[in-house]
N, CA and C atoms of all chains as a GROMACS GRO file, in nm:
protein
  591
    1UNK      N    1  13.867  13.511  20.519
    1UNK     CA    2  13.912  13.480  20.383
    1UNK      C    3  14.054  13.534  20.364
    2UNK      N    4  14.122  13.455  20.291
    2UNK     CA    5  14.307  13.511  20.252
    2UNK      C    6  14.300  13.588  20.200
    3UNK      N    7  14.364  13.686  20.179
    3UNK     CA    8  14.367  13.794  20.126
    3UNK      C    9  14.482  13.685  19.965
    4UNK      N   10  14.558  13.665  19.989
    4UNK     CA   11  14.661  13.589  19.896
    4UNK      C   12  14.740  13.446  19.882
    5UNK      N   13  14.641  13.381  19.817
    5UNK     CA   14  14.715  13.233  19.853
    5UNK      C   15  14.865  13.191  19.824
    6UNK      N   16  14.906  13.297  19.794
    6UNK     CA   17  15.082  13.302  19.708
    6UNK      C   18  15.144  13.222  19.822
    7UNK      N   19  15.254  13.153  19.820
    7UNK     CA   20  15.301  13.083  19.937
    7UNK      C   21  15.225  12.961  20.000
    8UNK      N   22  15.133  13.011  20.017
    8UNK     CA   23  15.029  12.877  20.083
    8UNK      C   24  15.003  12.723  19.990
    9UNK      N   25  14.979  12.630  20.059
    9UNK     CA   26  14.917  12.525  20.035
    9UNK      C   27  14.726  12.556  19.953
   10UNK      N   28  14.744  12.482  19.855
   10UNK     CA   29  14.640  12.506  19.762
   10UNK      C   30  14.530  12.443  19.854
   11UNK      N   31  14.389  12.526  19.861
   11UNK     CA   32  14.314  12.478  19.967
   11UNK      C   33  14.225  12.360  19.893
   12UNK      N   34  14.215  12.237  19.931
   12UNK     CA   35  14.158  12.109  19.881
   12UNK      C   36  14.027  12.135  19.831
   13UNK      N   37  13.966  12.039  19.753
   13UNK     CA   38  13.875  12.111  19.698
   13UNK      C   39  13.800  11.947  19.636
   14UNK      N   40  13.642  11.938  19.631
   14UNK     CA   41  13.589  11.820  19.561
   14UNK      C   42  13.435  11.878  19.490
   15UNK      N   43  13.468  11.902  19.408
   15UNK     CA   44  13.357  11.894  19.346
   15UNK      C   45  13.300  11.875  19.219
   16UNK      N   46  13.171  11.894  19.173
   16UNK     CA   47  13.125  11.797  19.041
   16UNK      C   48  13.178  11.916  18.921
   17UNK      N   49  13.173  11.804  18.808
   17UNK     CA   50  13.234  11.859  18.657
   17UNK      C   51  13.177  11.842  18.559
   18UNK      N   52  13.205  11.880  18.473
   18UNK     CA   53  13.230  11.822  18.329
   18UNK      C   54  13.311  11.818  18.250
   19UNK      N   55  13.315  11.723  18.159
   19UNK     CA   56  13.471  11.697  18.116
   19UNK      C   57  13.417  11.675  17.932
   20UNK      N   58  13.435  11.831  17.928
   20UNK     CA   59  13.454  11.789  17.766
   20UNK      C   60  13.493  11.691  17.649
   21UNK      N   61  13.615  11.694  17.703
   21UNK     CA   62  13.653  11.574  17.630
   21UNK      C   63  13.619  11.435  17.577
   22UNK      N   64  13.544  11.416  17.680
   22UNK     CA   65  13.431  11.267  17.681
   22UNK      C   66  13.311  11.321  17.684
   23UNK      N   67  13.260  11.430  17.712
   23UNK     CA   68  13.149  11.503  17.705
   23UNK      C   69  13.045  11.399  17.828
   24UNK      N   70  13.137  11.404  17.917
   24UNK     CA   71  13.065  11.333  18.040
   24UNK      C   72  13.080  11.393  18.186
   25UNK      N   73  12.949  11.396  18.235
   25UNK     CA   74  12.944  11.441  18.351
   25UNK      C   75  13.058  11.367  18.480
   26UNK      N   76  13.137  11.410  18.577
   26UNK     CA   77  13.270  11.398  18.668
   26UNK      C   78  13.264  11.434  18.799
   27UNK      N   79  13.339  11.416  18.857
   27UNK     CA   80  13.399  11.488  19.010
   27UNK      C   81  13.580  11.542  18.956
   28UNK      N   82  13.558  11.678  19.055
   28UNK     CA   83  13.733  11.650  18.994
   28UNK      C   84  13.783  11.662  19.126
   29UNK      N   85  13.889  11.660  19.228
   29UNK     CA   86  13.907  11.688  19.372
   29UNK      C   87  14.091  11.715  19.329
   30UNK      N   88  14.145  11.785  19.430
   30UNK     CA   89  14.296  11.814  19.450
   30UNK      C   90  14.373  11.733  19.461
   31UNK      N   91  14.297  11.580  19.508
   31UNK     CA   92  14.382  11.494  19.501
   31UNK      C   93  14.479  11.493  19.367
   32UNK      N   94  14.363  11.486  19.313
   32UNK     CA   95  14.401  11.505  19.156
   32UNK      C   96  14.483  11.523  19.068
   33UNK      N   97  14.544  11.670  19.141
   33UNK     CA   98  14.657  11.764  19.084
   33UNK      C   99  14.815  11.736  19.140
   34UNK      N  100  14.774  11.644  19.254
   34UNK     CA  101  14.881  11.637  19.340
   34UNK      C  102  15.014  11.586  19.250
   35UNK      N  103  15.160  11.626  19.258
   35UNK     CA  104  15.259  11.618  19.170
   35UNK      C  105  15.273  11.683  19.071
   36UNK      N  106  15.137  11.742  19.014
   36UNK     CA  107  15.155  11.831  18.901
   36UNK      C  108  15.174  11.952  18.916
   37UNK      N  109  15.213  12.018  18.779
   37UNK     CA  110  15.202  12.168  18.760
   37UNK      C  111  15.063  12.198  18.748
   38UNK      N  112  14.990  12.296  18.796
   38UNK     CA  113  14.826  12.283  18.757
   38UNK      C  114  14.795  12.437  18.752
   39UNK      N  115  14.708  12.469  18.695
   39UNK     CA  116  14.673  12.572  18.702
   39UNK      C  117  14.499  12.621  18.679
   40UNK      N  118  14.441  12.700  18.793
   40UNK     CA  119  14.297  12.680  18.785
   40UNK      C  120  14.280  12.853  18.772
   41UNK      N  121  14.142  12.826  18.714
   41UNK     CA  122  14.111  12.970  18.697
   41UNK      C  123  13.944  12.980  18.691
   42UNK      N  124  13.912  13.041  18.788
   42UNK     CA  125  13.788  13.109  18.785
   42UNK      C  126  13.727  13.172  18.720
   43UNK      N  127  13.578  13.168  18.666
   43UNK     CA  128  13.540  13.260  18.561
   43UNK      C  129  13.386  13.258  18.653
   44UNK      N  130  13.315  13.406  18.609
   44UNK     CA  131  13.187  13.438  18.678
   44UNK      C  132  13.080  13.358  18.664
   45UNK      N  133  13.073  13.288  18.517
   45UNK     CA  134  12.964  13.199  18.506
   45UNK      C  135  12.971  13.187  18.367
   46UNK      N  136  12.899  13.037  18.337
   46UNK     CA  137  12.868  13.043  18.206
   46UNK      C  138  12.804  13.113  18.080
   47UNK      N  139  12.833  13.115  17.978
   47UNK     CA  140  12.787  13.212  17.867
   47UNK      C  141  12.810  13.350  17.900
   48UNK      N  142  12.914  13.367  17.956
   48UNK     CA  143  13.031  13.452  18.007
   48UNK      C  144  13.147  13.467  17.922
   49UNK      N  145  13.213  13.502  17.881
   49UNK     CA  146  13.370  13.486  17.833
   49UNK      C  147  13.409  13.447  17.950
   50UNK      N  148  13.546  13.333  17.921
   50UNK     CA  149  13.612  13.241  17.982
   50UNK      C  150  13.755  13.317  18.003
   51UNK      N  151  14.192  13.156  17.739
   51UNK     CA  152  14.229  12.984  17.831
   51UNK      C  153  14.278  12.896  17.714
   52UNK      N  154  14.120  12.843  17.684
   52UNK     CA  155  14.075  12.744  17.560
   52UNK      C  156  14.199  12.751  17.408
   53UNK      N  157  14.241  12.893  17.393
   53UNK     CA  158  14.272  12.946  17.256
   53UNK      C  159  14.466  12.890  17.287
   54UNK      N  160  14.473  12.880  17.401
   54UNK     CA  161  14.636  12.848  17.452
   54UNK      C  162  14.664  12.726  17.516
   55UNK      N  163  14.538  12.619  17.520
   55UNK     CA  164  14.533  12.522  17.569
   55UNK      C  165  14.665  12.438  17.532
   56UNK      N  166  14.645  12.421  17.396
   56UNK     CA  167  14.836  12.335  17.334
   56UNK      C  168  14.955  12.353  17.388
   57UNK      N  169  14.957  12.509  17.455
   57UNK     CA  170  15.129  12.528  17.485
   57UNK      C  171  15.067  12.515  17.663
   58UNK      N  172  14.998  12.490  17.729
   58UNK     CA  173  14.939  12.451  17.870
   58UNK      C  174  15.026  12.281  17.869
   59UNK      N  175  14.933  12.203  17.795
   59UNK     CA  176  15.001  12.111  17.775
   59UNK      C  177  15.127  12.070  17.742
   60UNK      N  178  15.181  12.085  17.642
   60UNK     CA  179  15.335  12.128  17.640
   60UNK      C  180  15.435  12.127  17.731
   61UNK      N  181  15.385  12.261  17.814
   61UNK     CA  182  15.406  12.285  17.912
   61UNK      C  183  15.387  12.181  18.078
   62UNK      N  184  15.331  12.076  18.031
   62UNK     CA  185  15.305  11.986  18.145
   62UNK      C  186  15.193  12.041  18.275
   63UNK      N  187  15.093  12.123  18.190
   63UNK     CA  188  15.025  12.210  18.271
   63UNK      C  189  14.868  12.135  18.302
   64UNK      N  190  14.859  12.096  18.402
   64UNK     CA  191  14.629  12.038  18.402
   64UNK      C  192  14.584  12.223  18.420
   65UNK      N  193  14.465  12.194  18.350
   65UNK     CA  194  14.400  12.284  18.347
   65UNK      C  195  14.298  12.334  18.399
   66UNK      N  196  14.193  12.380  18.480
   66UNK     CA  197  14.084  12.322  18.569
   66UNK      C  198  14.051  12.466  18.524
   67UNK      N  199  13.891  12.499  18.490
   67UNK     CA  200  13.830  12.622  18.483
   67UNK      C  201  13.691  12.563  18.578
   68UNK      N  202  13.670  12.698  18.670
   68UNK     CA  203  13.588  12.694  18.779
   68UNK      C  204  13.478  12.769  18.787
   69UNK      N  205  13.383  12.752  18.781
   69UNK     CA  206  13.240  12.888  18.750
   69UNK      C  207  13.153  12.773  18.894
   70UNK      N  208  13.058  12.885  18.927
   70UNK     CA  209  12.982  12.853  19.081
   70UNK      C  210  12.775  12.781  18.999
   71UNK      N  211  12.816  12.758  18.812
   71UNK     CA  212  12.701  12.707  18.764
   71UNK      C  213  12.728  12.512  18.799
   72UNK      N  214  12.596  12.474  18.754
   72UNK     CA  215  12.635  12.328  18.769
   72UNK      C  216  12.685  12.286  18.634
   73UNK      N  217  12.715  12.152  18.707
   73UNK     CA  218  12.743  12.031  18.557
   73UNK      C  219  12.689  12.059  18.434
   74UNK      N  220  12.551  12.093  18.455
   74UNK     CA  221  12.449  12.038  18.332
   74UNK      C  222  12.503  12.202  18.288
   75UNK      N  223  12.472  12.316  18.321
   75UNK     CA  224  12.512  12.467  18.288
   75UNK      C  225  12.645  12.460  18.184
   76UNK      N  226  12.749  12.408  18.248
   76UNK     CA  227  12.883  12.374  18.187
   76UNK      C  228  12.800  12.308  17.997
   77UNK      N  229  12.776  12.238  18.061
   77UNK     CA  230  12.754  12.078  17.914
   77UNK      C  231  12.647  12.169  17.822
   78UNK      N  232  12.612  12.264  17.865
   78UNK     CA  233  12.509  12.322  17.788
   78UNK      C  234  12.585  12.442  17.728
   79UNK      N  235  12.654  12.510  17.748
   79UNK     CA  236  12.751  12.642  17.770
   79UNK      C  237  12.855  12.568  17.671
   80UNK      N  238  12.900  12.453  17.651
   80UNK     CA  239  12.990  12.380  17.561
   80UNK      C  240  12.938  12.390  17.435
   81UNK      N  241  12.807  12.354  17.486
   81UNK     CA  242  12.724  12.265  17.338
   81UNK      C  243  12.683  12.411  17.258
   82UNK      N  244  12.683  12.533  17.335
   82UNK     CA  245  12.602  12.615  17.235
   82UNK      C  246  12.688  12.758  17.245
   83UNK      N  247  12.804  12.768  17.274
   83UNK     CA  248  12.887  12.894  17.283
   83UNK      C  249  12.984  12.827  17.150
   84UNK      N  250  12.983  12.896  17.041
   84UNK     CA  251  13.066  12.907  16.887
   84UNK      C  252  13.224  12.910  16.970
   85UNK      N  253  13.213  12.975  17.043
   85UNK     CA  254  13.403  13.009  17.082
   85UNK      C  255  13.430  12.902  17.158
   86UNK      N  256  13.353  12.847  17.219
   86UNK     CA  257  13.390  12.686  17.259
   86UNK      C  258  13.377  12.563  17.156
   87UNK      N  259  13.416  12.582  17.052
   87UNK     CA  260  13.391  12.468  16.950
   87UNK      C  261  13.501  12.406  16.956
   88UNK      N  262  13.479  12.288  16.995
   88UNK     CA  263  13.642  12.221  17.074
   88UNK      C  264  13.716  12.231  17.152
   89UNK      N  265  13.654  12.283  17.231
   89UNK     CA  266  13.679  12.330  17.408
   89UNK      C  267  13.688  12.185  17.431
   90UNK      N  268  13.824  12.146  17.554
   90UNK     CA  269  13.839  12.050  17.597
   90UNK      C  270  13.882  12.038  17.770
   91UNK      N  271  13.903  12.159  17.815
   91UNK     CA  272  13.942  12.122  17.921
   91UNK      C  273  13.808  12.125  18.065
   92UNK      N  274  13.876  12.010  18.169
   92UNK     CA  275  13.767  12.036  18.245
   92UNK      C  276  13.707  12.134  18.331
   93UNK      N  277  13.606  12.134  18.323
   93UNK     CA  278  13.499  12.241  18.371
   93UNK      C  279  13.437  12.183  18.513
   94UNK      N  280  13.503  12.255  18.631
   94UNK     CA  281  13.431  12.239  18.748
   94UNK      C  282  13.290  12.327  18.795
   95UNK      N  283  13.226  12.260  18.865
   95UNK     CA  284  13.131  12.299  18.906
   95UNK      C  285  13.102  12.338  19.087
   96UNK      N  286  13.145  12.405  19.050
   96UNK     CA  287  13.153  12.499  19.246
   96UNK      C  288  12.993  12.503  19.265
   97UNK      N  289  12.890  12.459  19.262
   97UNK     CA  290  12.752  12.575  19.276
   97UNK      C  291  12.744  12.585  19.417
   98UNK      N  292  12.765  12.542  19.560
   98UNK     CA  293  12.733  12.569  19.662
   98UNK      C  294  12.872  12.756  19.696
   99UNK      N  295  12.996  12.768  19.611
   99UNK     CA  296  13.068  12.892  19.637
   99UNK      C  297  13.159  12.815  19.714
  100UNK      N  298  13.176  12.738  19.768
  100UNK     CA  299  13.267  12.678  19.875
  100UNK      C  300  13.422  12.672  19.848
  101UNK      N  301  13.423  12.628  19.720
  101UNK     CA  302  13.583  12.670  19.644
  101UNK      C  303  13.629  12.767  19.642
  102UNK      N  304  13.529  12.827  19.503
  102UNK     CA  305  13.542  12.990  19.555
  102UNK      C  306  13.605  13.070  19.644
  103UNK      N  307  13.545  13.030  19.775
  103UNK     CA  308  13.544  13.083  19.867
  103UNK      C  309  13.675  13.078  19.952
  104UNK      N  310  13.663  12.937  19.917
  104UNK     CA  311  13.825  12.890  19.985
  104UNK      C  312  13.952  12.975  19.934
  105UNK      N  313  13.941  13.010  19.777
  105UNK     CA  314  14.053  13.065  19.727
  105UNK      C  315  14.058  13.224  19.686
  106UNK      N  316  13.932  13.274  19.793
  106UNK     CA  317  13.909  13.416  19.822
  106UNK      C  318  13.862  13.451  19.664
  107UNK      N  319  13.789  13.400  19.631
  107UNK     CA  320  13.737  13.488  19.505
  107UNK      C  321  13.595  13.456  19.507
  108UNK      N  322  13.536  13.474  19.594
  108UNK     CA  323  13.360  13.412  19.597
  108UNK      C  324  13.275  13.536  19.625
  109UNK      N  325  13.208  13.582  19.512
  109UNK     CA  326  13.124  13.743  19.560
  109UNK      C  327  13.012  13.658  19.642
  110UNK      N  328  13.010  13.672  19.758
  110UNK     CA  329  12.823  13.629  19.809
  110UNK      C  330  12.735  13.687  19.736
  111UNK      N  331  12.749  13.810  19.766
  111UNK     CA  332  12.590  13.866  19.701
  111UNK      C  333  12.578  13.856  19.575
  112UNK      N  334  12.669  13.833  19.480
  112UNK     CA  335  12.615  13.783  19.323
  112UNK      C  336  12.627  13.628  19.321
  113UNK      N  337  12.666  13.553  19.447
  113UNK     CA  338  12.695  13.396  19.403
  113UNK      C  339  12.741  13.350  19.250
  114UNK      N  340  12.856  13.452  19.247
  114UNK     CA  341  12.946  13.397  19.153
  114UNK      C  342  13.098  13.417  19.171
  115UNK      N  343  13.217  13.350  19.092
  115UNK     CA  344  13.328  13.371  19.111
  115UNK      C  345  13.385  13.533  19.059
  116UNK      N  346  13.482  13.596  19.062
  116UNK     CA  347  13.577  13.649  18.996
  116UNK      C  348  13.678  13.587  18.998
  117UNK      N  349  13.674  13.677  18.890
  117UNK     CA  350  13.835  13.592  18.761
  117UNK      C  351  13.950  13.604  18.817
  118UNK      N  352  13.950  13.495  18.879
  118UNK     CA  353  14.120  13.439  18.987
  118UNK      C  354  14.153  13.329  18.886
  119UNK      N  355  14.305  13.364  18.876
  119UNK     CA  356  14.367  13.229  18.862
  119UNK      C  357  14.500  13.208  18.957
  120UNK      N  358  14.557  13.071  18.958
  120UNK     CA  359  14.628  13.016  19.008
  120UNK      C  360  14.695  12.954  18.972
  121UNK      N  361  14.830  12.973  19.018
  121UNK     CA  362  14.939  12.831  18.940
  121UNK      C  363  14.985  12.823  19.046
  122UNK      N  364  14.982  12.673  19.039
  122UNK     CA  365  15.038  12.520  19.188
  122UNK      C  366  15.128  12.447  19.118
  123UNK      N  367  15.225  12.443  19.206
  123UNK     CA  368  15.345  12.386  19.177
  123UNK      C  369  15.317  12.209  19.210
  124UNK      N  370  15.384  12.136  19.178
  124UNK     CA  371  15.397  11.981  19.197
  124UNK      C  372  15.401  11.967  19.349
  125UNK      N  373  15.420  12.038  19.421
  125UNK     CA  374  15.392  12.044  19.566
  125UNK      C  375  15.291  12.095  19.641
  126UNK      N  376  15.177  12.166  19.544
  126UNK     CA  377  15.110  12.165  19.604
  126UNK      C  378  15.104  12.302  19.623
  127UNK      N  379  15.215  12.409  19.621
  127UNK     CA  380  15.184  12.572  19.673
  127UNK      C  381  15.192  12.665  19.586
  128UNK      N  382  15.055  12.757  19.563
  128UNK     CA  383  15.065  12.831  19.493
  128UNK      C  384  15.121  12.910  19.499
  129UNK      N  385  15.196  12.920  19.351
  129UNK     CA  386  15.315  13.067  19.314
  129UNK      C  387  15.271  13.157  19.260
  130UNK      N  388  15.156  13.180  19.226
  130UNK     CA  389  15.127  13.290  19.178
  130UNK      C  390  14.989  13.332  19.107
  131UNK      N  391  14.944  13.407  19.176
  131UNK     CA  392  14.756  13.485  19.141
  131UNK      C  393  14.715  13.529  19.050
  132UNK      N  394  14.618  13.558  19.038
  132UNK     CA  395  14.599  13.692  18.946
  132UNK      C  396  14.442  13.694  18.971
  133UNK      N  397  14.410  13.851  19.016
  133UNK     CA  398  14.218  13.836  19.044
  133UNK      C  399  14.178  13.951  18.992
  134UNK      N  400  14.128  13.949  18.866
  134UNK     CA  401  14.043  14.028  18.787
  134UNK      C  402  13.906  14.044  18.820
  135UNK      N  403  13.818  14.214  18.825
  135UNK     CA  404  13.689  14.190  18.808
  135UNK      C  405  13.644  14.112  18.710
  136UNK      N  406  13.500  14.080  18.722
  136UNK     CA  407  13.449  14.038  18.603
  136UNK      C  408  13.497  14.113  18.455
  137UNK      N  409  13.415  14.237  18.386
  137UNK     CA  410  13.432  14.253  18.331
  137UNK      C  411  13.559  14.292  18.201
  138UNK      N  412  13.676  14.182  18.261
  138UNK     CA  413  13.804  14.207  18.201
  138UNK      C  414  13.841  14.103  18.202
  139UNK      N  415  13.900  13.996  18.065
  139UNK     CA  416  13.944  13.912  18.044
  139UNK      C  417  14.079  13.908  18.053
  140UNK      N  418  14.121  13.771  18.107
  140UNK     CA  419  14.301  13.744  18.108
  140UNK      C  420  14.387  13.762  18.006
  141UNK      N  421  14.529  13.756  18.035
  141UNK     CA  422  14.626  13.741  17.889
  141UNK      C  423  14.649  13.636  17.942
  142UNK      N  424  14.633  13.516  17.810
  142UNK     CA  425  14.723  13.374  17.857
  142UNK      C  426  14.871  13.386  17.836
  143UNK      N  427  14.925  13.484  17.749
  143UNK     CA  428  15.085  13.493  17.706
  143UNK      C  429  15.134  13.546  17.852
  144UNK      N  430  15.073  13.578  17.940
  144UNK     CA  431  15.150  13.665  18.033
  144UNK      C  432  15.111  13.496  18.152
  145UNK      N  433  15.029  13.432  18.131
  145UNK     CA  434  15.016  13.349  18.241
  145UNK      C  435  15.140  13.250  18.187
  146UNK      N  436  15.142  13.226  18.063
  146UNK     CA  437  15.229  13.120  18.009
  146UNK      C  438  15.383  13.176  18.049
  147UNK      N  439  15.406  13.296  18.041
  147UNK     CA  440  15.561  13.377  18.054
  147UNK      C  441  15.580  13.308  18.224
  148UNK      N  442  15.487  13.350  18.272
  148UNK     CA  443  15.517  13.313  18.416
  148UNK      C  444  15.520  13.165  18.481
  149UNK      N  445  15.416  13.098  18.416
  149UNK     CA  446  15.436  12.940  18.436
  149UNK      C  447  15.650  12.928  18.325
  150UNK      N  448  15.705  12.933  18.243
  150UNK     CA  449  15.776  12.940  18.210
  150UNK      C  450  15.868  12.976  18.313
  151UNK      N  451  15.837  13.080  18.363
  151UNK     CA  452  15.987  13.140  18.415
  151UNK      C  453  16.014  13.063  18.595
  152UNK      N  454  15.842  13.034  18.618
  152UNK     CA  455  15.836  12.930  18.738
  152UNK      C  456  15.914  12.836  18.753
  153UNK      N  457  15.888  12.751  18.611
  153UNK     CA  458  15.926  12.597  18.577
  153UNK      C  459  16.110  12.612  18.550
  154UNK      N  460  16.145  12.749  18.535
  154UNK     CA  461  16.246  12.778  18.494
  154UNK      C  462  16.394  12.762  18.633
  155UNK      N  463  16.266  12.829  18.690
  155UNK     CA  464  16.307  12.839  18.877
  155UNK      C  465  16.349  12.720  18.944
  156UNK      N  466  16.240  12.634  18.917
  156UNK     CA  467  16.189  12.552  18.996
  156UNK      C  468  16.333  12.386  18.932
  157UNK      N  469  16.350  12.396  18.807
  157UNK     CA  470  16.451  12.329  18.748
  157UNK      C  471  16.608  12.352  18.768
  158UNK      N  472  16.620  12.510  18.804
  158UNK     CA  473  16.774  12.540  18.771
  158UNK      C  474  16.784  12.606  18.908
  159UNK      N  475  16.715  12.694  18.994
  159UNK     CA  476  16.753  12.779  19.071
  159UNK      C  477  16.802  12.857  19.081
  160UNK      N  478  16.798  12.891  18.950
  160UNK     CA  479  16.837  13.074  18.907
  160UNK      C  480  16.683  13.164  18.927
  161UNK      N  481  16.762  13.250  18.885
  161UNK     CA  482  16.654  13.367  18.938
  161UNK      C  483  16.575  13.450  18.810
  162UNK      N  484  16.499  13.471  18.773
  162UNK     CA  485  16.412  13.527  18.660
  162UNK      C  486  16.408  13.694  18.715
  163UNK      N  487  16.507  13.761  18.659
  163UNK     CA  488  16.464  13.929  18.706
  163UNK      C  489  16.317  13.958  18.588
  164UNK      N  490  16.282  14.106  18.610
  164UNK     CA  491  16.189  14.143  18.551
  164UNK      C  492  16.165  14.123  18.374
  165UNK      N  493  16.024  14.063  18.326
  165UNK     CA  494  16.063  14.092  18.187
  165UNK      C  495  16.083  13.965  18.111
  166UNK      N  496  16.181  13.849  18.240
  166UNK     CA  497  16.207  13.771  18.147
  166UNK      C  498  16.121  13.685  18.098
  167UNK      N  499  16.168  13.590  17.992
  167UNK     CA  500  16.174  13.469  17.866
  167UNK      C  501  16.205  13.418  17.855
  168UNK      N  502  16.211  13.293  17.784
  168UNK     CA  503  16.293  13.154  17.784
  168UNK      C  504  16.418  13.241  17.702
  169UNK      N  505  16.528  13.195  17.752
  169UNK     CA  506  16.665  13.267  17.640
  169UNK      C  507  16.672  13.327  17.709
  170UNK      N  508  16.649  13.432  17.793
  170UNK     CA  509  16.684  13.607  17.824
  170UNK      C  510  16.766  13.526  17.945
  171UNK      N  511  16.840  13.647  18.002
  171UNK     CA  512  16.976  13.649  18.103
  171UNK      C  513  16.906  13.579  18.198
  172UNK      N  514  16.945  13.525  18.282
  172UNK     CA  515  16.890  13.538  18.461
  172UNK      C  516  17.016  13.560  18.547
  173UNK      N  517  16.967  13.551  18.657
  173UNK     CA  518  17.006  13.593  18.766
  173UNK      C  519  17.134  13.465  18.876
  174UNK      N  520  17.251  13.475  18.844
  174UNK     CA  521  17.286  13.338  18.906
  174UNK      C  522  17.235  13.299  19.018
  175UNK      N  523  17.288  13.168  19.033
  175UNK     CA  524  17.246  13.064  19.182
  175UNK      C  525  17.342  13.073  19.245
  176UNK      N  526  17.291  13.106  19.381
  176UNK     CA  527  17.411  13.073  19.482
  176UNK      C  528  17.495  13.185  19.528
  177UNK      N  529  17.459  13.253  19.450
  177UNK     CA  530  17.526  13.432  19.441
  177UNK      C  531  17.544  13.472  19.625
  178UNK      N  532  17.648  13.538  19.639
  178UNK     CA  533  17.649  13.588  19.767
  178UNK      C  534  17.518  13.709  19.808
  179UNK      N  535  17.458  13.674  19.904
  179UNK     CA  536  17.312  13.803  19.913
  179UNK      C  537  17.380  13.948  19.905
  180UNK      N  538  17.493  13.941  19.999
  180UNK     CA  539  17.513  14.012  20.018
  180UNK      C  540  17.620  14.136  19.945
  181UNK      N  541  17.612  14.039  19.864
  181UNK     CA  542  17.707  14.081  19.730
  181UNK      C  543  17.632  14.186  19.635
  182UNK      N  544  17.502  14.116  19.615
  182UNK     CA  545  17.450  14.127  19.507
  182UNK      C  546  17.330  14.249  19.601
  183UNK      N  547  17.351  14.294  19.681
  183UNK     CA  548  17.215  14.392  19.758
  183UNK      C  549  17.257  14.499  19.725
  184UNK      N  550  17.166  14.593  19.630
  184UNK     CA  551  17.183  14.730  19.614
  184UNK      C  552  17.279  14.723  19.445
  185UNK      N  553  17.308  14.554  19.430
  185UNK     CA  554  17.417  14.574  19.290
  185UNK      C  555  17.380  14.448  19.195
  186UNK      N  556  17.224  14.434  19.149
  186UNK     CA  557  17.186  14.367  19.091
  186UNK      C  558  17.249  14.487  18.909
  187UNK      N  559  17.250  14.563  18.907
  187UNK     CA  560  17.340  14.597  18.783
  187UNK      C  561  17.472  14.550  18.774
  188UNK      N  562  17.498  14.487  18.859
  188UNK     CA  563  17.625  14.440  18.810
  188UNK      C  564  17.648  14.365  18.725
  189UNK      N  565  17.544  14.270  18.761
  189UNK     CA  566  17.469  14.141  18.707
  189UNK      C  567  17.351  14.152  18.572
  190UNK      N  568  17.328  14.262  18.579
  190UNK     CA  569  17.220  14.268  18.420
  190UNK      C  570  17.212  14.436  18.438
  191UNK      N  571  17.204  14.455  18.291
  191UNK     CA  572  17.193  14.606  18.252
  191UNK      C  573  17.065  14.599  18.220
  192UNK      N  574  16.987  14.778  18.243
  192UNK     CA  575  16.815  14.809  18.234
  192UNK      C  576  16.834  14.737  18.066
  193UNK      N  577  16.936  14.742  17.974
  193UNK     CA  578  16.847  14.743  17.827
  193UNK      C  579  16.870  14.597  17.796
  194UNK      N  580  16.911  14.532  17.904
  194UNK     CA  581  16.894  14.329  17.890
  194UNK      C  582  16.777  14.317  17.990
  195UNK      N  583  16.723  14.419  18.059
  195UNK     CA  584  16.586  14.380  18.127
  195UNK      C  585  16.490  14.415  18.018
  196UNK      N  586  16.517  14.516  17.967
  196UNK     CA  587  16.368  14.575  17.871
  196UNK      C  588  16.410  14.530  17.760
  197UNK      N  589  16.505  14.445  17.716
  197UNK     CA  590  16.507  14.472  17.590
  197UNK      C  591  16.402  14.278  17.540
   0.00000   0.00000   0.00000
């Protein structure tokens, strides 16, 4: 495991979602983000603070 | 996250929040957490850890994430971390200062010393290295860094 992804290529990623907004179940994958500014953030689990 | 979502956008920022529960966990966690009342951004669902894992924040033995975040540039490489235990929530003003001073970078090719803000001094482009090694006061005083 990396100790720091700083520098590196964001490691690809596919998996299932939900998307509030439409309040519908998704996939989201890295393709995704590609060209953008993006920013992801991990949280421990739901009914957790975010 | 949720409470700074407007200046994310603004900012030309996607947003992706990642927990190792499923889909249905998420849609349920929407529907019945008060501080998510108009929560909009998407909610991934890691449950096998594999993401996680990929971006070094995957506890095995609790099969859950810690609080990593990440900002990826339009190319693809992340500039910059941040990995909290659980029990301590983020500052979004300090993630937003830094997506700012990124986008700041990444547009002009000046340099963001410590501290800075949209407005505050930077650092010229193009500067000789060797000019400027050991004599970054030449170039900004401590009370235009702290102030």
């Amino acid at each position: 495991m990396a100790s720091s992804l700083v520098t590196r290529q964001m490691p690809e990623f596919k998996i299932d979602a939900y998307d509030p907004k439409i309040g519908k179940y998704t996939i989201v994958s890295s393709d995704e983000y590609k060209g953008k500014w993006t920013a992801i953030c991990f949280y421990p689990g739901d009914f957790t603070f975010v | 996250m949720n409470a700074a979502s407007h200046t994310f956008k603004e900012l030309g920022v996607e947003l992706l929040v990642v927990s190792c529960d499923t889909k249905f966990s998420h849609k349920r966690f929407v529907e019945t957490e008060p501080l998510l009342d108009g929560f909009k951004l998407m909610m991934g669902a890691d449950n096998t850890g594999k993401m996680a894992t990929d971006f070094g924040v995957y506890l095995e033995d609790e099969g859950v994430a810690i609080r990593g975040r990440f900002l990826v540039n339009p190319e693809g490489i992340v500039l910059a971390q941040e990995v909290l235990t659980p029990p301590v929530g983020r500052n979004g003003n300090e993630f937003i200062r830094q997506i700012e001073a990124f986008q700041h970078v990444a547009a002009t090719g000046e340099v963001c010393p410590a501290n800075w803000r949209p407005g505050k001094k930077t650092l010229p482009v193009n500067t000789d290295a060797e000019k400027m090694t050991g004599r970054v006061g030449d170039y900004i005083t401590l009370e235009e860094i702290l102030s």
